[in-house]
C-alpha angles and dihedrals in degrees: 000000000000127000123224122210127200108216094191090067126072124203125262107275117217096216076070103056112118104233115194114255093205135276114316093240089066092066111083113217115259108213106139144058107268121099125294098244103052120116112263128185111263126178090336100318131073112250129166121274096239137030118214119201129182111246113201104222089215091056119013082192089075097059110147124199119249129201109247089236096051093051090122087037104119083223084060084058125223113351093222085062103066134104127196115203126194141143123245120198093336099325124104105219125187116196127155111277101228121080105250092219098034109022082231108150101254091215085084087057131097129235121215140164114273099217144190112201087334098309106118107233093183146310140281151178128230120225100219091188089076101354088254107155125203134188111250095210094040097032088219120138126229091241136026126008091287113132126194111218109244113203129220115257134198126171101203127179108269104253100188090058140055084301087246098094125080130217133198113229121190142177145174110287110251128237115241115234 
């Protein structure tokens, strides 16, 4: 029996593995000016804005949920591994939580609608450690060569339950090529 081995494919990576982020009707929808992080009433209780999880680089699967207040905390893990996920005006986001040019949480930071003439173009968050400002769909800051990671999102009907529920699924965006 021979085995026959495809040298143009590379194997799954685990980094790559999509973890669920919870059920959608625990995200509160952002849709204001206050930071990120505040709590925010959701189905009849007051919940934070965002959620942060630690994201092990090696298996995105085993992704763990972090308070928002132990994020340096060495049980949070590393601090370049964490995601933050909510959902602004309707659409559920996931970039990582800490500030790319000044390692701030962003989930004390504030989203807004980046205009032209009043079209939004698109959306951003505000760094309110130094007022940087990134796009949370590019990544891309309004000054310097900094990039904050943005993170691939899905909402996908919960299996495992009645088939009513959604869940948002997220993972680490992939490189192409």
């Amino acid at each position: 029996m021979s085995i026959l081995v495809n040298p143009f494919t590379r194997p799954s990576r685990g980094g790559a593995a999509w973890f669920c982020a919870g059920a959608t009707s625990c995200y509160p929808n952002v849709d204001d000016s206050a930071r990120i992080g505040q709590q925010r009433l959701c189905q009849q209780r007051y919940l934070p804005g965002c959620r942060v999880f630690h994201v092990p680089r090696e298996d995105s699967s085993k992704a763990t949920e972090v308070a928002i207040d132990d994020w340096k905390d060495s049980a949070a893990g590393d601090a370049k591994d964490q995601v933050m996920v909510f959902q602004y005006r309707g659409k559920f986001l996931a970039v990582d939580h800490e500030c790319p040019h000044s390692s701030y949480p962003l989930s004390n930071g504030t989203p807004f609608d980046i205009e032209d003439f009043g079209v939004v173009l698109s959306s951003g968050i505000l760094c309110p450690k130094h007022d940087w400002s990134f796009d949370l769909h590019t990544g891309r800051a309004d000054r310097g060569s900094y990039r904050l990671h943005v993170w691939e999102v899905e909402t996908r009907r919960d299996e495992a339950g009645d088939g009513e529920e959604w869940c948002v699924w997220v993972r680490r965006k992939q490189k192409m090529g």
